[in-house]
C-alpha positions as CSV (number, residue, x, y, z in Angstrom):
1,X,17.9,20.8,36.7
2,X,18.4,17.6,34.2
3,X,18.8,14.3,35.3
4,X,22.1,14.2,33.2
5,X,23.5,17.6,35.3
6,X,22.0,15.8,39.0
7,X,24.2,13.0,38.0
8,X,27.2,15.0,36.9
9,X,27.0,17.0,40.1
10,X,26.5,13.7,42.5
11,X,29.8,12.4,40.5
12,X,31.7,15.4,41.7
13,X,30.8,15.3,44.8
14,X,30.9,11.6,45.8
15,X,34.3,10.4,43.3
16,X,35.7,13.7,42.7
17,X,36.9,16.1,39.7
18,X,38.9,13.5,37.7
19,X,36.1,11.2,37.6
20,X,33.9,14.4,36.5
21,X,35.8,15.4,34.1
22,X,35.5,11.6,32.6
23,X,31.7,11.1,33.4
24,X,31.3,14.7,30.9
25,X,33.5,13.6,28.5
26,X,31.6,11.0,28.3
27,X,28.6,12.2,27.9
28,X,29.3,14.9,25.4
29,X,30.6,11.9,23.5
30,X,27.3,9.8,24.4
31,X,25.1,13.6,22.8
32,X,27.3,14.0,20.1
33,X,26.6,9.9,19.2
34,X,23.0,9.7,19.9
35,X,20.6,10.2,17.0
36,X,17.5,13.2,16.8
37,X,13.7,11.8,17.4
38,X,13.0,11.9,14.1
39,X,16.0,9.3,13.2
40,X,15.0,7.3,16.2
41,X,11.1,6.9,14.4
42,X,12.6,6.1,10.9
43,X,14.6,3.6,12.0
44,X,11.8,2.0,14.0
45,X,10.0,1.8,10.5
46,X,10.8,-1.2,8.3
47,X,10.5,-1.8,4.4
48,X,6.9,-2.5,4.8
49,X,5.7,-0.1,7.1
50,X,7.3,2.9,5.0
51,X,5.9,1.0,1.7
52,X,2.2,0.7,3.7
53,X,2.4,4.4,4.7
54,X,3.5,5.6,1.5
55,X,0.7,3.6,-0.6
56,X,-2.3,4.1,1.6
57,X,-1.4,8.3,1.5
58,X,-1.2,8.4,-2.2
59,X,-4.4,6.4,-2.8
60,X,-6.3,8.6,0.3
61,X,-4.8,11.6,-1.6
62,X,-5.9,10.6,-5.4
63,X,-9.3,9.3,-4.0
64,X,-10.2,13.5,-2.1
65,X,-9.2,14.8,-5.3
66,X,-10.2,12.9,-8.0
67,X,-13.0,14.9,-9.2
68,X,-10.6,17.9,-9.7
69,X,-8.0,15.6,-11.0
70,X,-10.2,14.5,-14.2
71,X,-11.4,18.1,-14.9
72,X,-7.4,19.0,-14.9
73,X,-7.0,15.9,-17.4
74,X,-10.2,16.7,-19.8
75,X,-8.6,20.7,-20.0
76,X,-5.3,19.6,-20.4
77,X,-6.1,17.5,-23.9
78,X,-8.7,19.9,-25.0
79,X,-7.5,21.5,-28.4
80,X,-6.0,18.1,-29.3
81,X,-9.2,16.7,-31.4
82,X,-11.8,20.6,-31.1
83,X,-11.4,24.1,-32.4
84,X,-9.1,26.4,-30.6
85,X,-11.3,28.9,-31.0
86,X,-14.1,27.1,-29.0
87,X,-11.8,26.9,-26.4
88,X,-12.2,30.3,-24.9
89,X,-15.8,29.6,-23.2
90,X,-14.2,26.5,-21.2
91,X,-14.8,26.9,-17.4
92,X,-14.5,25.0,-14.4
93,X,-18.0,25.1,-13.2
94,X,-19.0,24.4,-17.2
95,X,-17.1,21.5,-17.4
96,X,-18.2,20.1,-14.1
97,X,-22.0,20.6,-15.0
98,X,-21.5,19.0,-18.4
99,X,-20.0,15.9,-16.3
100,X,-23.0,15.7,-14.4
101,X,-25.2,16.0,-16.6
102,X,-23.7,13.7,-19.7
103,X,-22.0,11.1,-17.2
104,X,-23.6,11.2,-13.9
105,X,-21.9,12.2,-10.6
106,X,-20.1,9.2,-10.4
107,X,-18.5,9.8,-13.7
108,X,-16.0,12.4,-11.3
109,X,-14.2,9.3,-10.2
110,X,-14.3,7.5,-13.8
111,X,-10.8,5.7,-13.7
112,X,-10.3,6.0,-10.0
113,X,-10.2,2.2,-9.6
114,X,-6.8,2.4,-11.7
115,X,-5.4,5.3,-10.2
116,X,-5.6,3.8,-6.6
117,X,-3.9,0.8,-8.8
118,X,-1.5,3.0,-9.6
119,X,-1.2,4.9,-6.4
120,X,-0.5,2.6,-3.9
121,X,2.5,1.2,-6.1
122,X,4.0,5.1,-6.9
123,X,3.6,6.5,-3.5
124,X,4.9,3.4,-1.7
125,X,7.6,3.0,-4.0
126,X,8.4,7.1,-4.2
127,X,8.2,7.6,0.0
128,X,10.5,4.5,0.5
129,X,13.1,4.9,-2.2
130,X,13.5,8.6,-1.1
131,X,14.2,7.7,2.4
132,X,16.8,5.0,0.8
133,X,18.3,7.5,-1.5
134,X,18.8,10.3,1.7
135,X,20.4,7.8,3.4
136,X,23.0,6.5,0.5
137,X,23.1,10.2,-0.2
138,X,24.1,11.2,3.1
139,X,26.6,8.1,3.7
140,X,28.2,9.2,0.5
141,X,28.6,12.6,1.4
142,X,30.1,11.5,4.9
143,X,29.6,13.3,8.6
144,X,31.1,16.2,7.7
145,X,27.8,17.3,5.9
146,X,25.4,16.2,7.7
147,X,23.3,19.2,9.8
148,X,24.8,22.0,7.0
149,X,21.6,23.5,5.6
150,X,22.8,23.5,2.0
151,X,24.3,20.1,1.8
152,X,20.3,18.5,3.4
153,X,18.9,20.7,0.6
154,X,20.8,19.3,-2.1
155,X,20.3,15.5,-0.1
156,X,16.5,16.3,-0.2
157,X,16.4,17.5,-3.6
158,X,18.7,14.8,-5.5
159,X,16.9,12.0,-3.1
160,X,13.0,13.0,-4.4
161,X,14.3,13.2,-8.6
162,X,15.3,9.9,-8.0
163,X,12.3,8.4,-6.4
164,X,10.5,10.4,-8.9
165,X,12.4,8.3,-12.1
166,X,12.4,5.3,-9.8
167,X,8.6,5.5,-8.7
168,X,7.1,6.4,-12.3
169,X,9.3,4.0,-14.7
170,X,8.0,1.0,-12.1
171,X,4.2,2.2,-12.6
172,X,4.1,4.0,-16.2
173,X,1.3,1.5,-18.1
174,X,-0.9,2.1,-15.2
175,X,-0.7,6.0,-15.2
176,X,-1.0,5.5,-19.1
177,X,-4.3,3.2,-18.7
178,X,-5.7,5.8,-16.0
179,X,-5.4,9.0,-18.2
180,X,-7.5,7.0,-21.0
181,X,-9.8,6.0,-19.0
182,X,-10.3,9.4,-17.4
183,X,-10.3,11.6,-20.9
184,X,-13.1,9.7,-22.3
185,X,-16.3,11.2,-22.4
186,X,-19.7,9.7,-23.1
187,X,-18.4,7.6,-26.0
188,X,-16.7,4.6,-23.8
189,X,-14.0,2.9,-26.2
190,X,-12.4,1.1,-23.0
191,X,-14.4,-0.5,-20.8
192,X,-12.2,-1.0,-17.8
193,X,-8.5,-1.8,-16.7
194,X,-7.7,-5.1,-18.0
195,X,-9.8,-4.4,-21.2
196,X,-7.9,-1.4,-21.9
197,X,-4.5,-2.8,-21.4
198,X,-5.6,-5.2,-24.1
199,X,-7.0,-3.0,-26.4
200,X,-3.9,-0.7,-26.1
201,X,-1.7,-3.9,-26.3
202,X,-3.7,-5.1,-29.5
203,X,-4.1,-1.9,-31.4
204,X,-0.8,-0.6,-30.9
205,X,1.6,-3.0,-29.3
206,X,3.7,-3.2,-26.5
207,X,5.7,0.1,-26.8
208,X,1.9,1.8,-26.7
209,X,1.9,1.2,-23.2
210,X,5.2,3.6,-22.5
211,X,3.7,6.7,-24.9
212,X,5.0,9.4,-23.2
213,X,7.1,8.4,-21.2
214,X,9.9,10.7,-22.0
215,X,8.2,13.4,-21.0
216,X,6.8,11.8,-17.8
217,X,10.2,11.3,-16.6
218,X,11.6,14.4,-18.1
219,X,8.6,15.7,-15.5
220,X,8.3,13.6,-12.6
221,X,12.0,13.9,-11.7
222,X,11.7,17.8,-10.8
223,X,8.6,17.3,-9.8
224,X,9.3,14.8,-6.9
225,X,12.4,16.9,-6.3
226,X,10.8,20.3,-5.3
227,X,8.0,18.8,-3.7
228,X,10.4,17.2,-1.5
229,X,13.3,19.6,-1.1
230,X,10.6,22.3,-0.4
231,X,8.4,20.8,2.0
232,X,11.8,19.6,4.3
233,X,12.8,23.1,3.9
234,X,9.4,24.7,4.8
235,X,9.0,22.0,7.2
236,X,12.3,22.6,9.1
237,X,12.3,26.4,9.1
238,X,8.6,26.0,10.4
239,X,9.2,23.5,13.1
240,X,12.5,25.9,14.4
241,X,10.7,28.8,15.0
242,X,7.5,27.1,16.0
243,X,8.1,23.5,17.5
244,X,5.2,23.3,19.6
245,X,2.9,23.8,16.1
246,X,0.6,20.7,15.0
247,X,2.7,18.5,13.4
248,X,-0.6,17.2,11.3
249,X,-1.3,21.1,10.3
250,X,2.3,21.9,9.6
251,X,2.4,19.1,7.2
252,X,-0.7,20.3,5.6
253,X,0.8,23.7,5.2
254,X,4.4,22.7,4.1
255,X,2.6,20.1,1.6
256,X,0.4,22.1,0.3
257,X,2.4,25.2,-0.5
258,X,5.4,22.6,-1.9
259,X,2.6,21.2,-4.1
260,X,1.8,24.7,-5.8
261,X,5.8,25.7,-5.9
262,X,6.2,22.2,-8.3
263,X,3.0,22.3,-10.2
264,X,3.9,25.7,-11.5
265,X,7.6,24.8,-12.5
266,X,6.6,21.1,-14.6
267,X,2.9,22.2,-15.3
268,X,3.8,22.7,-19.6
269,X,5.4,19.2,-19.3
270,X,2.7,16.9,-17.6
271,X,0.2,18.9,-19.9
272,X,2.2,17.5,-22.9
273,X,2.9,14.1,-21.3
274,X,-0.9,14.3,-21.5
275,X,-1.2,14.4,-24.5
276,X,1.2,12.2,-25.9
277,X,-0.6,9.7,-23.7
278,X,-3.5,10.0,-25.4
279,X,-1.9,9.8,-28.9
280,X,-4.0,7.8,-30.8
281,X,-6.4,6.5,-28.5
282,X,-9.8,5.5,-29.2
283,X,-8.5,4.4,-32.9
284,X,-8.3,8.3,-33.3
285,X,-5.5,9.4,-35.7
286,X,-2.1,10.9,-34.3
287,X,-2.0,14.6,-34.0
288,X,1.4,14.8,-33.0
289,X,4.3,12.8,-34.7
290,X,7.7,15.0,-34.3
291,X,8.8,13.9,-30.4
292,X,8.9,15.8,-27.6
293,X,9.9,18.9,-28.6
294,X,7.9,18.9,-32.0
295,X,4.6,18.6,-29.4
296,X,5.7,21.9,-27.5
297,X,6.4,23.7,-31.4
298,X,2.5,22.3,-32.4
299,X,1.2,23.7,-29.0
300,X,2.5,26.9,-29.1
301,X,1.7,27.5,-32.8
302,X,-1.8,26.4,-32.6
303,X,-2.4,27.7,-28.8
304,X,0.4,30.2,-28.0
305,X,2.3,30.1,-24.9
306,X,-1.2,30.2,-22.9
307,X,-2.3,27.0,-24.2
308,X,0.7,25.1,-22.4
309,X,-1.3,25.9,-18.9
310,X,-4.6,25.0,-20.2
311,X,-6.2,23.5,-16.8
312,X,-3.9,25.3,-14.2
313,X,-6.8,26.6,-12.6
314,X,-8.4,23.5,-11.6
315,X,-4.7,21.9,-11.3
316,X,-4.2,24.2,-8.3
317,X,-7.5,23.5,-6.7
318,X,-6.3,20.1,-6.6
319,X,-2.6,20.6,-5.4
320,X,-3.1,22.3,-2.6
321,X,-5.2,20.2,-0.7
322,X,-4.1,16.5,-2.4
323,X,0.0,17.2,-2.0
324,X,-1.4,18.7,1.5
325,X,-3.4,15.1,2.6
326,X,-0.7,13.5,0.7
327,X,2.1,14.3,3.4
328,X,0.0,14.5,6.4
329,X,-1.3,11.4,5.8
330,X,2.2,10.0,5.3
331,X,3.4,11.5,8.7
332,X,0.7,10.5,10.3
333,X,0.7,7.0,9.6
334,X,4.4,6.8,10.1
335,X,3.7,8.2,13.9
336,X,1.7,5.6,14.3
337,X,3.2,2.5,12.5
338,X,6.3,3.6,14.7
339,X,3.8,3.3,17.6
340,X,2.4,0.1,16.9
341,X,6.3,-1.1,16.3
342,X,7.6,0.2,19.5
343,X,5.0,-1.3,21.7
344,X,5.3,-4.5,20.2
């Protein structure tokens, strides 16, 4: 028997029914008022801890699969400056041998030092803002909605396309910097981070460090939303039927499998975000100069509809376990911040 029915039945017997009947009143009142465990842990995180949590999983995330994330890049703009035609004998395990063998081991990482720059920032900014936007979200939608399966869905969906657009507009010249630095090859036009913010800066002004960012918004917004919506939704349906799973392992499944679902959707966008990144780069002449949609006609044309996932295949070896790391890491730190917070 629970504490709360020993003390119900002690009240009967020593102060009678009417006082029962108040004591459960009350505490049907006191069940209905009282937040879930996972409420109680958020709102023993502040601003910095979610920030700190949020940063240091993106980074750890970016850093495991960095060497899958550059091979993604270098397929992704192949076809811009080569011969279609030469295209066909790409591979994974080619590409990777040519790395090692041009650029060294090392060169895998090329551009990581930015990305973490760029990481910590997006992540921090992305994991906070989406807990803000849930909770404006929810207190716009009033009690009524709260717990209903569909309203949460639409809550989680709505809160992660705005952290997306929030996270990336903050931290665009950085992602922009990072994909130069990562597409170059053995010729090494910019040297480094603050070098190639001047270079880009120089060569093609101010509105050079936001090429592309129509499409990275256009992308990031759905992108952030599915992963979120999908991995509460897995997460949830998981935890109901199996609450005494790993929390660590379930976030690695639900994060990994919500990483695939939104890589698939937004992959013929970040592959032409890509791109448009790397217009002119290098003192290279434009190859595409009609807008967004005048990209996707020039893809298609040259490449067909197959050219749009050029680099999928090394896309999903990174998804699965980086958006995997990227939320277990998250909930693990959060466990522990909470922790730390509580017992101080």
């Amino acid at each position: 028997m629970s504490a709360e029915a020993v003390v119900e039945v002690a009240n009967s017997a020593t102060h009678g029914e009417v006082v029962d009947i108040g004591h459960r009143k009350f505490l049907q009142h006191y069940r209905k008022q009282r937040p879930p465990a996972t409420s109680q842990q958020q709102l023993q995180l502040g601003t910095m801890q979610h920030l700190l949590a949020g940063g240091i999983a993106g980074a750890f995330s970016k850093t495991c699969t960095a060497p899958l994330s550059r091979l993604t890049i270098l397929f992704q703009i192949q076809g811009m400056h080569t011969d279609v035609s030469a295209l066909k004998k790409a591979s994974i395990w080619h590409e990777a041998s040519r790395i090692v063998k041009e650029e060294g081991f090392r060169a895998f990482w090329k551009g990581n030092l930015v990305m973490i720059s760029h990481r910590l920032p997006y992540s921090a900014i992305s994991f906070y803002t989406y807990e803000s936007y849930k909770r404006f979200l929810y207190a716009m939608m009033g009690d009524n909605h709260q717990g209903i399966a569909r309203s949460s869905y639409l809550v989680h969906f709505a809160g992660g396309g705005l952290a997306g657009l929030t996270a990336a507009s903050a931290t665009y010249p950085l992602d922009l910097v990072r994909t130069r630095l990562a597409a170059q090859r053995k010729e090494v036009y910019y040297r480094g981070l603050f070098h190639a913010f001047h270079t880009i800066y120089k060569e093609e002004g101010l509105f050079g460090l936001y090429k592309g960012l129509g499409p990275t918004l256009l992308g990031v917004a759905p992108t952030i939303a599915i992963s979120f919506s999908v991995y509460e939704g897995l997460r949830s349906f998981w935890l109901s039927r199996r609450p005494n799973d790993s929390s660590v392992m379930v976030s690695l499944a639900c994060g990994s499998l919500s990483g695939i679902t939104s890589s698939t959707a937004i992959f013929p966008i970040d592959l032409v975000r890509r791109r448009m990144q790397l217009e002119g780069a290098g003192g290279q002449a434009p190859v595409y100069k009609t807008g967004l949609i005048g990209t996707f006609r020039h893809i298609i044309q040259a490449e067909g509809l197959p050219g749009l996932y050029r680099g999928i295949l090394p896309e999903y070896c990174k998804v699965v376990p980086g958006v995997g790391i990227l939320f277990m890491t998250n909930e693990t730190l959060k466990r522990c911040l909470s922790h730390v917070s509580a017992e101080s």
